[in-house]
C-alpha positions as CSV (number, residue, x, y, z in Angstrom):
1,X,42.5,31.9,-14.0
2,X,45.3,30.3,-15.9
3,X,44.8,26.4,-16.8
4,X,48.5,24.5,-17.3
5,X,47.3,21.0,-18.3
6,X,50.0,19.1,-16.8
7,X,50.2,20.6,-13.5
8,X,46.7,20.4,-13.0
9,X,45.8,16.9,-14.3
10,X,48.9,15.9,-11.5
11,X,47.8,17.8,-9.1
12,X,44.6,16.4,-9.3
13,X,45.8,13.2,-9.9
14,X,46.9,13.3,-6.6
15,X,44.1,14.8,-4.8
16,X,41.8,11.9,-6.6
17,X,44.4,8.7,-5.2
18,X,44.0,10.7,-1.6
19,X,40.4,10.3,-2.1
20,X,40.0,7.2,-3.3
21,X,42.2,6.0,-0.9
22,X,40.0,7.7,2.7
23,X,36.3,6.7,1.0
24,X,38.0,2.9,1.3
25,X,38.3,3.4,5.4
26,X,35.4,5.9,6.2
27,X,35.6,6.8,10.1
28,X,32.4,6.2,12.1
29,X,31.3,8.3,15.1
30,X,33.1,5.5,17.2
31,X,36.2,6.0,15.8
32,X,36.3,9.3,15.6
33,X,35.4,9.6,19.4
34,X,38.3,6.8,20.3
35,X,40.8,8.8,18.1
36,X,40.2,12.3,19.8
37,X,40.2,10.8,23.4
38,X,43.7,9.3,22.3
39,X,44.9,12.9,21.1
40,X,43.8,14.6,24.2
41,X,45.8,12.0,26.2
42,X,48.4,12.8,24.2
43,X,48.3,16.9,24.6
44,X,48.2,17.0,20.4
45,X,47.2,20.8,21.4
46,X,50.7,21.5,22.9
47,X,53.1,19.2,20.7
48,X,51.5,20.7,17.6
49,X,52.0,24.3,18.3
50,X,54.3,25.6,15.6
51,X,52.8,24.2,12.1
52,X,55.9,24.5,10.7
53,X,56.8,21.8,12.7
54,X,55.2,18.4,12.2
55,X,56.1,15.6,15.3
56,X,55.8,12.2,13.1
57,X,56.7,10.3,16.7
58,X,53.2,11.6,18.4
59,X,51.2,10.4,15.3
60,X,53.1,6.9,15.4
61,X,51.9,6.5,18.8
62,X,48.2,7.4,18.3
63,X,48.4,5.1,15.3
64,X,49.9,2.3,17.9
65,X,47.3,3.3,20.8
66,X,44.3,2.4,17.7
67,X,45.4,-0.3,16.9
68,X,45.6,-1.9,20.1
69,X,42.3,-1.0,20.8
70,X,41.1,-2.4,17.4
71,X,40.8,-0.1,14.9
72,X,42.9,-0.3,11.5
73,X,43.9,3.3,10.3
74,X,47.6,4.3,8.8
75,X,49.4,7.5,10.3
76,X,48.7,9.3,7.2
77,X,44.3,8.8,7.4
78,X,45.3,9.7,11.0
79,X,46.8,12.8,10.4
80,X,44.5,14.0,7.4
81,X,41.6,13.0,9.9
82,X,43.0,15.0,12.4
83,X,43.1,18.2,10.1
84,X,39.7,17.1,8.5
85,X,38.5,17.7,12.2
86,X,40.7,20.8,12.7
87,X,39.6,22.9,9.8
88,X,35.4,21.7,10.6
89,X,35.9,22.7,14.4
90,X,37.3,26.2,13.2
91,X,34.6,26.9,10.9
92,X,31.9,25.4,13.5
93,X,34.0,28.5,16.1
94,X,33.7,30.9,13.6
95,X,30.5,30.9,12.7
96,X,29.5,31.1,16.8
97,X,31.1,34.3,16.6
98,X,29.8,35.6,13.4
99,X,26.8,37.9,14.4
100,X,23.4,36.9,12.5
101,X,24.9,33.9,10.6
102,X,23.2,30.1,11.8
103,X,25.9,28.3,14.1
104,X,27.3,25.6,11.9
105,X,26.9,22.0,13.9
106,X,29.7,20.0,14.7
107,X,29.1,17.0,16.8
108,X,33.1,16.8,18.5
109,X,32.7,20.9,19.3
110,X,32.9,20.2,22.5
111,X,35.8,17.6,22.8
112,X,37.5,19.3,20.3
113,X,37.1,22.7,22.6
114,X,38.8,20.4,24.7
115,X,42.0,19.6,22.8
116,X,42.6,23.1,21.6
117,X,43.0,24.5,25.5
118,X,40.4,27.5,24.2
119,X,42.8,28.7,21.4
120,X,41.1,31.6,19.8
121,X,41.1,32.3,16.5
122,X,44.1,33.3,14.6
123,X,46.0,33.3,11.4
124,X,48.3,30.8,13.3
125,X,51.0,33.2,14.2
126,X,50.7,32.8,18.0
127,X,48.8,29.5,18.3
128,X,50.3,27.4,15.8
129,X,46.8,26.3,14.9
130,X,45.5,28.1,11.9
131,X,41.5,28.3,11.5
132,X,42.5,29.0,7.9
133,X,44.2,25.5,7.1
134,X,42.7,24.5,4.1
135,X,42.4,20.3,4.9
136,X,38.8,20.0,3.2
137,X,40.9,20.6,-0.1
138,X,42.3,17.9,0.7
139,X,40.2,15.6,2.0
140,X,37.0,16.1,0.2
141,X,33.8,15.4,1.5
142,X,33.0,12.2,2.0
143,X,29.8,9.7,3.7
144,X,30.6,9.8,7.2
145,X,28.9,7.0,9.2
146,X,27.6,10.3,11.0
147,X,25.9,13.7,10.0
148,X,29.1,15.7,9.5
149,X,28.7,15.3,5.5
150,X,25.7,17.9,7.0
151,X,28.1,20.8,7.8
152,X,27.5,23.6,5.7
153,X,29.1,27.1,5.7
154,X,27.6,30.2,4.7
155,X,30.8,31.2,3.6
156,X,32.3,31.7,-0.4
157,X,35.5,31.7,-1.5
158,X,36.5,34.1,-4.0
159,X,37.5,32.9,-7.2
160,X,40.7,34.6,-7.1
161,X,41.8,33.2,-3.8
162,X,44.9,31.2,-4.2
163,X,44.6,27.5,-4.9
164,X,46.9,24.4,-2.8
165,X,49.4,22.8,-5.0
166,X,50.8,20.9,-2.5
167,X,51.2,19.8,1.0
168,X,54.4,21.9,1.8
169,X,52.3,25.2,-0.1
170,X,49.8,24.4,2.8
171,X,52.2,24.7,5.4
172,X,54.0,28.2,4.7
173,X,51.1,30.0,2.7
174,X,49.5,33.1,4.1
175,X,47.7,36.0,2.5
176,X,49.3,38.4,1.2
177,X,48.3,41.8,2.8
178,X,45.9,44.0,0.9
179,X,47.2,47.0,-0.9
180,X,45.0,50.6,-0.7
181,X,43.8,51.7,-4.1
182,X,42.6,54.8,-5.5
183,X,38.7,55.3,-5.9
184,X,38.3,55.2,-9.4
185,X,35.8,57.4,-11.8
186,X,32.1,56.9,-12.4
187,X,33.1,56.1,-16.1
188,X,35.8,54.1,-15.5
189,X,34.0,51.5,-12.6
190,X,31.3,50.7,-15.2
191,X,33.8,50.1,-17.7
192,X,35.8,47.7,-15.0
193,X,32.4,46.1,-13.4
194,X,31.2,45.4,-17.1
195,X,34.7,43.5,-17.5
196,X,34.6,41.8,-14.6
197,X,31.4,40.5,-15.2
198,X,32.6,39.4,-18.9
199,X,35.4,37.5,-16.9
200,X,33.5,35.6,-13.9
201,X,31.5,34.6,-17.3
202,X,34.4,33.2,-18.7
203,X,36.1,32.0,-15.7
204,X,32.8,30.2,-14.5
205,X,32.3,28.4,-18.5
206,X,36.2,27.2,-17.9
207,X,36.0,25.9,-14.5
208,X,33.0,24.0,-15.4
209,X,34.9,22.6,-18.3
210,X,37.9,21.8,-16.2
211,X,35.3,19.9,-14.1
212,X,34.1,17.6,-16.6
213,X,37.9,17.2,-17.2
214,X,38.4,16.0,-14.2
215,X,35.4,14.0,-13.5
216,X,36.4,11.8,-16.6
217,X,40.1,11.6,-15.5
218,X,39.0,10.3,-12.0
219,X,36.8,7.9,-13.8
220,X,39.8,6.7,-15.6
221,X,42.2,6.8,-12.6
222,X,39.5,4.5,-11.1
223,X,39.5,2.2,-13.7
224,X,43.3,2.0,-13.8
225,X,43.6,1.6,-10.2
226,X,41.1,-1.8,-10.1
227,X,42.7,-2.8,-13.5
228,X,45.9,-2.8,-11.4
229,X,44.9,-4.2,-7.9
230,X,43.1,-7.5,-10.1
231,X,46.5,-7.7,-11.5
232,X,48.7,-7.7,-8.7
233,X,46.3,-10.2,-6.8
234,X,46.3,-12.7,-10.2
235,X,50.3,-12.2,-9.7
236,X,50.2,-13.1,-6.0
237,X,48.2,-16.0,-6.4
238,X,50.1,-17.5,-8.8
239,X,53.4,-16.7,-6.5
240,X,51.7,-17.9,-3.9
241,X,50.7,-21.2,-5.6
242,X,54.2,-21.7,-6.6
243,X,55.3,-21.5,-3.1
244,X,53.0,-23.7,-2.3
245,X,54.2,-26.3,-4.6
246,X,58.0,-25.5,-3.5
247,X,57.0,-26.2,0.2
248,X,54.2,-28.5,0.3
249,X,54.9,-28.9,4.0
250,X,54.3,-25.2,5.1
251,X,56.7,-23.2,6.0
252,X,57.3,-20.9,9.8
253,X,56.0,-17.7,9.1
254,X,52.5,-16.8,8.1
255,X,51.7,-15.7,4.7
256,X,50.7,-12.2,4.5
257,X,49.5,-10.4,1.5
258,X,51.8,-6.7,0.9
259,X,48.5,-5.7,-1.3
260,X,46.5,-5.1,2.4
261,X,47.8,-1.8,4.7
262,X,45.3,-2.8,7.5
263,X,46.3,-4.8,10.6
264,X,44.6,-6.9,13.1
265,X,45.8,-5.6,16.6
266,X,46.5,-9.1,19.3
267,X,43.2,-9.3,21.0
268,X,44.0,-7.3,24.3
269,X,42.5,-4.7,25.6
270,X,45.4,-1.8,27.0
271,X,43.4,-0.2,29.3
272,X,42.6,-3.8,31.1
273,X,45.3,-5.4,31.4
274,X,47.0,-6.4,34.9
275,X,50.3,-7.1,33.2
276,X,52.8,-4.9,31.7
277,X,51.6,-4.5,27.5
278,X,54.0,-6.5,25.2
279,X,54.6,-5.2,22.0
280,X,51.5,-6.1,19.7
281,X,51.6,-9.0,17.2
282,X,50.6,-7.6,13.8
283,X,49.4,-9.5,11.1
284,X,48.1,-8.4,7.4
285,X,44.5,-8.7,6.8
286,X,44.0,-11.7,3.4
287,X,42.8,-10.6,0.1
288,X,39.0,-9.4,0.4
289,X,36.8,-7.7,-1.0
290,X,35.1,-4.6,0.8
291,X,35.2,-2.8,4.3
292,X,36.3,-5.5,6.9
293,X,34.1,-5.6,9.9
294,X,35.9,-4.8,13.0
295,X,34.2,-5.9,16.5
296,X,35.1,-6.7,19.9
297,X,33.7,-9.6,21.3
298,X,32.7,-9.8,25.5
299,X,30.3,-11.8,27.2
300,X,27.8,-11.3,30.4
301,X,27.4,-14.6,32.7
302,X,28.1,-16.9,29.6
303,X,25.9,-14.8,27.2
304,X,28.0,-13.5,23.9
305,X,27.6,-10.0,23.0
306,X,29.6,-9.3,18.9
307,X,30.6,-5.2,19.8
308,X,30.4,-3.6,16.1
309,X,33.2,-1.1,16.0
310,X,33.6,0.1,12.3
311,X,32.6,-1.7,8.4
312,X,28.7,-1.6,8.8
313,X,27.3,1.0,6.3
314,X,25.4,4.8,7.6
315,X,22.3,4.4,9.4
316,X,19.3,6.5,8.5
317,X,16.5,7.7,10.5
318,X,15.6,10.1,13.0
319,X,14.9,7.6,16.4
320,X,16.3,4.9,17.0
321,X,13.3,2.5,16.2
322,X,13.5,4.5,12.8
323,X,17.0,3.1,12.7
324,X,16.0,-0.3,14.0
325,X,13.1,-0.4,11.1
326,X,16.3,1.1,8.4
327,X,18.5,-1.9,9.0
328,X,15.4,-5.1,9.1
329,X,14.9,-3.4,5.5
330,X,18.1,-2.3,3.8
331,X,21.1,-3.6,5.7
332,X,20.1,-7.1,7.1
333,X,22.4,-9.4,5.0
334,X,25.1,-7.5,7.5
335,X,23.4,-9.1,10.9
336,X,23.4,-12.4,8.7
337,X,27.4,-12.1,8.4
338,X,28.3,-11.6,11.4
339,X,25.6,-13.2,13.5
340,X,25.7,-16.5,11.5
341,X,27.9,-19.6,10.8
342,X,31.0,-19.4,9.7
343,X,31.7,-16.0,11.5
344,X,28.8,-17.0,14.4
345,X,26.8,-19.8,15.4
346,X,23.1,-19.7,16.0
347,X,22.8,-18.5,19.5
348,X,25.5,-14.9,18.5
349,X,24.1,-12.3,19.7
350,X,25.3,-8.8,18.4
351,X,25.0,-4.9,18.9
352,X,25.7,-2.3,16.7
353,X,26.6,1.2,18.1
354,X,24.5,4.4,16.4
355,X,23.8,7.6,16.7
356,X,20.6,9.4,19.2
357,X,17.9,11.5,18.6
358,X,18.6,11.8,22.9
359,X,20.5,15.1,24.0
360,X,21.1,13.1,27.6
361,X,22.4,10.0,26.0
362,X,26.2,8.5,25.7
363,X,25.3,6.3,22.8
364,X,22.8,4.3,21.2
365,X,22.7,1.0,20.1
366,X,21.0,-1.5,18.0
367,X,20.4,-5.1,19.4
368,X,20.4,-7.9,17.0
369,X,20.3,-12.1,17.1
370,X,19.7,-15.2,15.2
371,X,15.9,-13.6,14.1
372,X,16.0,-10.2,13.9
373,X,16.4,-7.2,16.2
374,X,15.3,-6.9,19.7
375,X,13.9,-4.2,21.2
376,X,16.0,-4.1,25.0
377,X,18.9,-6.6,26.2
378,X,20.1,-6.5,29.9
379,X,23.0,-8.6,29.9
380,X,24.2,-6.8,26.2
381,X,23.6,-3.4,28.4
382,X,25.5,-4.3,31.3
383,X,29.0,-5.5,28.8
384,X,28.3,-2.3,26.7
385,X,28.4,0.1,30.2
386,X,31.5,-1.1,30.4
387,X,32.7,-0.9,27.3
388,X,31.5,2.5,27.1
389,X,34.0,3.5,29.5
390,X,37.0,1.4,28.9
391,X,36.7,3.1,24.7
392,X,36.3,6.4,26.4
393,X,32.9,6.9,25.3
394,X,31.7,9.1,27.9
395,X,34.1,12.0,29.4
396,X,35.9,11.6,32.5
397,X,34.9,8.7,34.5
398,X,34.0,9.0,38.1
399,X,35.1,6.6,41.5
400,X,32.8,4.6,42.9
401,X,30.7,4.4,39.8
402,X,30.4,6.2,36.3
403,X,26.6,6.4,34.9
404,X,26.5,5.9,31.3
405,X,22.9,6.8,29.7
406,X,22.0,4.0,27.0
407,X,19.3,4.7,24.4
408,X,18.1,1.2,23.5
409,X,14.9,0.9,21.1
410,X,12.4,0.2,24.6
411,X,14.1,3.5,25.8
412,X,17.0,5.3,28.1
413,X,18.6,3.1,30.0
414,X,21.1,4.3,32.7
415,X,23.9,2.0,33.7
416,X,26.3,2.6,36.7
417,X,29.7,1.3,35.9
418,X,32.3,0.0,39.1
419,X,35.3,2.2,38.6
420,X,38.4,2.3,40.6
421,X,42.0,3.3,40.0
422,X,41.1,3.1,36.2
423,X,39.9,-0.4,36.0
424,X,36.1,-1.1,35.5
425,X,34.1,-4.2,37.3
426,X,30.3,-4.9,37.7
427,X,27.6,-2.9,36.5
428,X,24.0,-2.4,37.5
429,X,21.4,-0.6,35.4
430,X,18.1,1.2,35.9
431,X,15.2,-0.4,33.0
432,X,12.2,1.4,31.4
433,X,9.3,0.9,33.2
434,X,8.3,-3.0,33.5
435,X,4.9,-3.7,33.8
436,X,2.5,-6.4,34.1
437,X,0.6,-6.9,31.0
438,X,-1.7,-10.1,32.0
439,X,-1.5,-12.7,34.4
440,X,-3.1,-16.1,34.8
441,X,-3.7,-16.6,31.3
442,X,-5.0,-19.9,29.7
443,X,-3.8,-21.0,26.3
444,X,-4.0,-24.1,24.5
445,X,-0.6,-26.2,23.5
446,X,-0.5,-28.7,21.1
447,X,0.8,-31.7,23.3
448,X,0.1,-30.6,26.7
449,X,-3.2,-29.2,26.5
450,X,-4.3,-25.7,28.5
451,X,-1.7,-24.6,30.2
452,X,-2.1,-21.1,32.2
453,X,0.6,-18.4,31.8
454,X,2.1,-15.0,32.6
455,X,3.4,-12.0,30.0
456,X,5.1,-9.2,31.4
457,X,7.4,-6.1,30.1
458,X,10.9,-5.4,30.9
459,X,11.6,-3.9,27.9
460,X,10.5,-6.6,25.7
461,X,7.9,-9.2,26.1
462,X,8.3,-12.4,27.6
463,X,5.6,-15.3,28.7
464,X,6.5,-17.2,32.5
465,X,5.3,-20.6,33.0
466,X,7.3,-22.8,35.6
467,X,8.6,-25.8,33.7
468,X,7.2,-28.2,35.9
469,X,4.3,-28.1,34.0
470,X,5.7,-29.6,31.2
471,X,7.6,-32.3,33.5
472,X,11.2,-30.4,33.5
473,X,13.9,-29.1,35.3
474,X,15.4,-26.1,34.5
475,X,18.3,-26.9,35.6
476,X,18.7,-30.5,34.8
477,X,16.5,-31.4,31.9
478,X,18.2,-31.5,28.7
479,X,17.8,-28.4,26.6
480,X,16.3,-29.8,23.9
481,X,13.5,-30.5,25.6
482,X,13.4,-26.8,27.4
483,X,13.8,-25.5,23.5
484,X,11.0,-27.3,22.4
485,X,8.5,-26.4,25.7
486,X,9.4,-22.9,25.4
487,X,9.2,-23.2,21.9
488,X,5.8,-24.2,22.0
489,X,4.4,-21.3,24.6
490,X,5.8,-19.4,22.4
491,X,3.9,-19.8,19.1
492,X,0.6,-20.6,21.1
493,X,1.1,-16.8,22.7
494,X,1.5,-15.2,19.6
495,X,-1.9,-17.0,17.9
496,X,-4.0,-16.5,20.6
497,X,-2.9,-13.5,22.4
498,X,-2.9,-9.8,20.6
499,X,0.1,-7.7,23.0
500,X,-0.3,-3.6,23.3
501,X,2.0,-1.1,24.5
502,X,1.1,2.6,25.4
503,X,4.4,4.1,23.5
504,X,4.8,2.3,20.1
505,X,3.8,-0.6,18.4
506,X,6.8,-1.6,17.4
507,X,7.5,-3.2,20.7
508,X,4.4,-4.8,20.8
509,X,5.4,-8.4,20.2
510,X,6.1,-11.2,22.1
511,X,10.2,-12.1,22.3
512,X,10.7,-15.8,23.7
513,X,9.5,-17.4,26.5
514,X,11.1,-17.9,30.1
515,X,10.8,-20.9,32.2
516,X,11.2,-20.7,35.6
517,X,11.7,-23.1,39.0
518,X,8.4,-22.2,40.3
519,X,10.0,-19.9,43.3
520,X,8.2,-16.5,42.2
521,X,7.7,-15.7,46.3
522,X,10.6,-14.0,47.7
523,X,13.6,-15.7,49.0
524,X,16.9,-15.3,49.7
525,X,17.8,-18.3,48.1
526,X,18.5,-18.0,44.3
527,X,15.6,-18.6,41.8
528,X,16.3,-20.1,38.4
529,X,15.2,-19.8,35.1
530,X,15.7,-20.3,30.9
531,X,15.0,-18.0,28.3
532,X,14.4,-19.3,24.8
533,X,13.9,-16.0,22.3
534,X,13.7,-15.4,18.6
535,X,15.1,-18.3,16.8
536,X,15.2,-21.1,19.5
537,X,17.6,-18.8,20.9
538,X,19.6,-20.0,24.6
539,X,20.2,-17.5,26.6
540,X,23.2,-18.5,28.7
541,X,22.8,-15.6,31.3
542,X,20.0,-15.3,33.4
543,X,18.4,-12.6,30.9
544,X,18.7,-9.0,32.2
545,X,15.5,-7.7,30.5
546,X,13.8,-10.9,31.9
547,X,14.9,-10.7,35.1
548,X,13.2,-7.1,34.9
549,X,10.0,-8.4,33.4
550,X,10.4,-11.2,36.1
551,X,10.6,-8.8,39.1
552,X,7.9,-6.2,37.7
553,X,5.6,-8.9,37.4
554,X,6.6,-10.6,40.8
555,X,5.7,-7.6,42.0
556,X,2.6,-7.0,40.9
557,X,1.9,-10.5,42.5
558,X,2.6,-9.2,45.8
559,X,5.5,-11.8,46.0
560,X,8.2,-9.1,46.8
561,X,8.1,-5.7,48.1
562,X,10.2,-2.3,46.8
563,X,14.0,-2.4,47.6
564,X,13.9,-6.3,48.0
565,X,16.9,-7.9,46.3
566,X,16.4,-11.1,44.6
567,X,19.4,-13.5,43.3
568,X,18.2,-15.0,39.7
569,X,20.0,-17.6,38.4
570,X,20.9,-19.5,34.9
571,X,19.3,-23.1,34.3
572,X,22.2,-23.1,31.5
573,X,24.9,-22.2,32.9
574,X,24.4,-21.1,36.7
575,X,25.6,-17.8,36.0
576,X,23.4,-14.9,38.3
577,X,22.1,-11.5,37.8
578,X,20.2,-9.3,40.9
579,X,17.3,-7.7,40.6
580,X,15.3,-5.8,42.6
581,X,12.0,-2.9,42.2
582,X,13.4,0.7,43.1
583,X,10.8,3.1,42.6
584,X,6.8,2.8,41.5
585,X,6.1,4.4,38.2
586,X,3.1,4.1,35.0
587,X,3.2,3.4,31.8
588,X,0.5,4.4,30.0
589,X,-2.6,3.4,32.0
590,X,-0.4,0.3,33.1
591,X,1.3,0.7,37.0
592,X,5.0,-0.2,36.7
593,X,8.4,-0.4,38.3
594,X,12.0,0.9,37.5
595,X,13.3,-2.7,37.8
596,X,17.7,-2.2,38.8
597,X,19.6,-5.6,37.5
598,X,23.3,-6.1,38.0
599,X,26.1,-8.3,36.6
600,X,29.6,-8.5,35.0
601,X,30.8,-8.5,31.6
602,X,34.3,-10.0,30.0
603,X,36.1,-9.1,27.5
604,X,37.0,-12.2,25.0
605,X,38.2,-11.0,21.8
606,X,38.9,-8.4,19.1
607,X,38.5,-9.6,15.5
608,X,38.3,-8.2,11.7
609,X,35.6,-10.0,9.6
610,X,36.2,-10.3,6.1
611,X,34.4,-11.3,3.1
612,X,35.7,-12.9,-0.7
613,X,32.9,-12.5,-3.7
614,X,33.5,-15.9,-4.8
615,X,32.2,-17.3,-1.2
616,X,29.1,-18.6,-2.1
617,X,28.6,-18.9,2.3
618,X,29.8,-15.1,2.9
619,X,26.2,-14.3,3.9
620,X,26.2,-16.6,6.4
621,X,23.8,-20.4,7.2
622,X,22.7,-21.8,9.9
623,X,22.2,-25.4,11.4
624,X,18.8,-26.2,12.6
């Protein structure tokens, strides 16, 4: 192994500024799913074949097709994700067909098995498509926002193995084929194996030399590349600032910063829209510091639900109430961002797509709000179902109705998503079981004295009282004056009543409570109610997991039988949800019902967050 200073410091010069410049926009699980979906639209499999031949057109429009559906990423990270992927599905094949050795796990096998049509492997001659095409030389190995890093291969390459110089070497090298040599002497193979061993002693002493060489070089290429980027911003500002005194009236066109290669797409969804697409309005992101957080904003009968698409860090744990506990302890300042003022107000409500521990499930999500994290959320279920299908998160959709299996904290949840003619409508889903826990309860309010109440499960704990009690009208009293009642049942609940539940405790707490009209018997005429939860949180729908608390619980009652549909209605907004028992179940020792709830869900906005490290407000306040 010869070492030639200067070809080797550029060469990994330039290996280092690929690096540098792909840990900056990590891919999440999301992502990644949206991108191979687009590629398999596109026939990649087909257009590719020939790797001598690379179609630049085809990438451009898989760069276009992501940013239109919100996510930031330049051809070139799209193209070395796309071989990234390549090279991990071929080693993931191979090792399937290597007899004895542990299957390497790959979490796109399967949609990647998809995309290459079943090619088998090859040395790319026929296909193409080598298994041999060195990307992870390229790319490194970098903290995924999913368990990829996790991939490992049994494999070794041998340390005479030909090494990339560059991206053209990758496209035209192949091994040379193997020459026969003679068997040689007793003598003469311990002389040779006594040599070689002198030499892998020496090779291994240089190459861990020529690793500390390059670990200080990148640590100096780093520091170059900050030193530079705090230059050129000081530069812009003060250009920037002299424009400003040149045209202190403004001028036409927006000022954009050439330092930024991200884009924020024109908040549209494509696969949506009634009208022919126009072309979309990009705009540079403005200086910031750190991963931008990307969402897409929807709401369900007036309710906001903040989509997460890509910026939030990896989240560890094995369940998803192991991931729930991992972000109230390590990543909450994130939920302050984006739930809270300036970026949210005090009623946001947000959800933050992870990975499951489920085999059945399409996803799994994380709820969050003004307080903390909740443990189920009907109306944030019923926007993500169809989300879920609109970014392609589930394979191919079916008419009348696609199911798509949530894994919430409470549990699976299955939602059935309208779809027609590839357009998506009204969803309906199918709760945990929703019990009961105690009725007629009496507990003492500060102000109004004993007052009896109800707490019931649909997922997460809610206490009923009809808010005629206190003197309201849920759909006329000011709801300042609901806050405060609800407000009050609250806190008196959660000091005089200790809450159980068979599975886990950490759904054993009370959420908000719910007023209601007072019409728990069953009627065709719609019933109303308000729910106030965490913070002196509004919900503007008629709350999805309340509504199934509400129906469990009316159920219990007597007040309406299995299969019975019941229209419940917002005091805030007059916004509805149905809801009705479907089947008889247990939990624990408790008897329950699988409570089915239905609504719709818009679509409002797409957006990239940013934060500046001199914003002494970039976590976030809010007004009480």
């Amino acid at each position: 192994m010869r070492l030639t200073y200067s070809s080797d410091v550029g060469r990994h010069a330039r290996r280092v500024l690929r690096k540098m410049a792909e840990a900056k926009q990590n891919w999440s699980m999301l992502e990644t799913t949206l991108l191979l979906n687009i590629l398999k639209e596109c026939r990649i499999g087909e257009r590719l074949d020939g790797r001598k031949v690379r179609n630049s057109d085809l990438f451009n429009q898989v760069h276009e097709k992501l940013t239109e559906s919100g996510v930031s990423r330049s051809v070139e990270q799209i193209k070395n994700r796309w071989k990234s992927l390549k090279s991990l599905f071929y080693k993931a094949k191979l090792s399937m067909n290597t007899g004895g050795a542990a299957p390497i796990s790959f979490p796109f096998y399967h949609l990647m098995d998809e995309i290459m049509e079943g090619r088998p492997l090859s040395g790319g001659d026929d296909t193409g498509l080598d298994f041999e095409f060195p990307e992870d030389s390229l790319t490194g190995t970098q903290d995924n926002t999913y368990d990829e890093v996790h991939i490992k291969s049994e494999e070794t390459e041998d340390s005479s193995s030909p090494q990339p110089e560059d991206d053209a070497w990758e496209d035209n090298y192949s091994e040379p084929p193997a020459k026969k040599r003679r068997k040689p002497s007793s003598g003469y193979a311990k002389l040779l194996n006594d040599w070689s061993a002198q030499q892998r002693a020496f090779l291994q002493s240089m190459e861990q030399h020529h690793e500390g060489n390059m670990q200080r070089e990148e640590k100096l290429l780093s520091k170059f590349l900050d030193d530079s980027t705090r230059s050129t911003e000081r530069l812009l500002g003060k250009l920037f600032d002299g424009l400003g005194s040149l045209f202190p009236q403004g001028c036409s066109t927006a000022q954009q910063s050439p330092a930024q290669d991200s884009h924020v797409p024109q908040a549209h969804h494509p696969q949506i829209s009634d009208q022919p697409s126009n072309p979309v309005t990009e705009m540079q992101l403005p200086p910031h510091q750190g991963e931008p957080l990307s969402v897409v904003d929807m709401h369900t009968g007036g309710e906001p639900l903040r989509i997460i698409l890509s910026g939030y860090p990896h989240v560890r744990g094995d369940s998803v109430l192991a991931k729930r506990r991992y972000v109230r302890e390590h990543l909450d300042h994130f939920r302050r961002v984006l739930m809270f003022e300036p970026r949210g107000h005090s009623d946001m409500y947000g959800a933050l797509i992870v990975d499951s521990e489920l085999p059945e499930a399409d996803m799994a999500v994380l709820f969050m709000h003004n307080e903390g994290y909740s443990t189920m959320c009907g109306h944030a279920v019923i926007a993500l179902g169809r989300f879920a299908v609109d970014y392609k998160l589930v394979k191919e959709p079916q008419s009348p109705e696609t199911q798509v299996n949530i894994h919430c904290p409470c549990g699976l949840v299955k939602a059935f998503v309208q779809y027609s003619e590839g357009k998506t409508g009204g969803v309906r889903f199918h709760s945990v079981p929703a019990f009961a826990f105690a009725t007629d309860v009496t507990v003492r309010i500060g102000g109004f004295g004993e007052v009896t109440v109800d707490i019931s499960y649909g997922g997460a704990f809610y206490a009923f009282v009809s808010a005629q009690k206190f003197g309201l009208d849920v759909t006329k009293s000011r709801t300042r004056d609901l806050v405060d009642a609800a407000t009050a049942v609250t806190n008196a609940v959660k000091s005089q009543m200790k809450l159980y539940h068979p599975t886990s405790d950490d759904l054993a707490f009370l959420y908000g409570t719910i007023l209601t009209d007072g019409k728990d018997q069953y009627s065709s005429e719609p019933t109303a109610n308000v729910c106030v939860f965490a913070e002196a949180q509004v919900d503007r729908s008629p709350t999805g997991s309340g509504v199934t608390a509400r129906v469990a619980l009316q159920y219990h009652k007597g007040l309406i039988q299995l299969n019975q549909t019941r229209t419940f209605q917002s005091g805030a907004t007059g916004s509805q949800f149905t809801g009705r028992a479907v089947e008889e179940t247990k939990c624990g020792d408790f008897n329950a019902v699988v409570v089915e709830v239905a609504g719709q869900a818009f679509y409002t906005g797409v957006s990239h967050f940013v934060q500046e490290s001199k914003d002494k407000l970039t976590h976030g306040f809010l007004l009480k």
